[in-house]
C-alpha positions as CSV (number, residue, x, y, z in Angstrom):
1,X,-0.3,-21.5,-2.1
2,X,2.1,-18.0,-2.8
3,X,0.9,-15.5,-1.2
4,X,-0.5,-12.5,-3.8
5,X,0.8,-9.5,-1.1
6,X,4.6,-9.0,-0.1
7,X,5.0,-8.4,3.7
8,X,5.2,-4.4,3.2
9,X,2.0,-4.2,1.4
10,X,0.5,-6.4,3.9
11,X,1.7,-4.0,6.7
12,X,0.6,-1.0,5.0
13,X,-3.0,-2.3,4.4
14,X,-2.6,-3.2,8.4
15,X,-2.2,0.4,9.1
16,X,-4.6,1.2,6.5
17,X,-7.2,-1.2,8.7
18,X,-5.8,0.0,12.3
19,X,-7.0,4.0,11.1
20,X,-9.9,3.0,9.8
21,X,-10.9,0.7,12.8
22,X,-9.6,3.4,15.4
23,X,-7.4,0.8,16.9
24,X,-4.2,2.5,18.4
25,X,-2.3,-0.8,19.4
26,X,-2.5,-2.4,15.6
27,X,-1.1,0.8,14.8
28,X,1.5,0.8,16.4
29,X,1.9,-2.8,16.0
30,X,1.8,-1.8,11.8
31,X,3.4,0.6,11.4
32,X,6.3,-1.0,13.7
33,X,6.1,-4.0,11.1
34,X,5.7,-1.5,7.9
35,X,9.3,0.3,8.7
36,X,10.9,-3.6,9.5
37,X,9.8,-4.2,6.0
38,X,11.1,-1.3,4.0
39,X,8.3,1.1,4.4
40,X,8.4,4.8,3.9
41,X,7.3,7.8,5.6
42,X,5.1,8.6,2.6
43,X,4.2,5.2,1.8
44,X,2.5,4.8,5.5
45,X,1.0,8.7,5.0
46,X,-0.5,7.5,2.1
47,X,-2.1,4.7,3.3
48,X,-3.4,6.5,6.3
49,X,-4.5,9.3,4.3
50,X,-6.5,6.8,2.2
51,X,-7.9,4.9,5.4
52,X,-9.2,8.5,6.6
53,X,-11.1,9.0,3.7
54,X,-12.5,6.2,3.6
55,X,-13.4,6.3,6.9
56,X,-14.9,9.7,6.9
57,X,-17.1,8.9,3.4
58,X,-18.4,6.1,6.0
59,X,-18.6,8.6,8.7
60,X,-20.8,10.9,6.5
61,X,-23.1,8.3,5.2
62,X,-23.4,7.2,8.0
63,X,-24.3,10.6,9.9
64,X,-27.0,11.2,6.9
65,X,-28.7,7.6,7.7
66,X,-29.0,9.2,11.1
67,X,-30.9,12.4,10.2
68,X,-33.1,10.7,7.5
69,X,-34.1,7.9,10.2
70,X,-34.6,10.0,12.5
71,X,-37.1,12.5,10.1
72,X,-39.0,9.2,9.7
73,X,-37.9,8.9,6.0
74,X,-39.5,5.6,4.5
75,X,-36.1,5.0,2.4
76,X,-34.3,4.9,5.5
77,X,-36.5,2.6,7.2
78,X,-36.6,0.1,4.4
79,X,-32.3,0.4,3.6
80,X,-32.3,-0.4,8.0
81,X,-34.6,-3.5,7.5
82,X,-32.2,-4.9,3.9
């Protein structure tokens, strides 16, 4: 079976994955990888950038789950128990 991602684009989504999974040695191991395959500086910023953002909409969410659960709000309780 071909494989749908070239290896760049693989890489990049590694790095992508490392930021968003705070995990310093994939990064390293990525973004290593990313520059073998023809990665740019601003191709690996943006896909950090993205991974932060998406990581901090988690962040957020998650941080609001927090208060509500702790203020004993019912729609908490019942999204915990889905």
């Amino acid at each position: 079976m071909a494989e749908a991602l070239d290896p760049k684009t693989k890489e990049l989504v590694g790095i992508a994955a490392a930021v968003a999974g705070h995990c310093q040695p994939c990064f390293v191991y990525h973004h290593k990888t990313a520059l073998q395959f023809g990665a740019t500086a601003e191709e690996i910023r943006e896909a950090v950038e993205l991974a932060r953002a998406v990581r901090g909409a988690g962040d957020r969410h998650m941080d609001e789950f927090v208060v509500r659960r702790l203020s004993g709000d019912a729609s908490a309780n019942s999204a915990a128990n889905e």
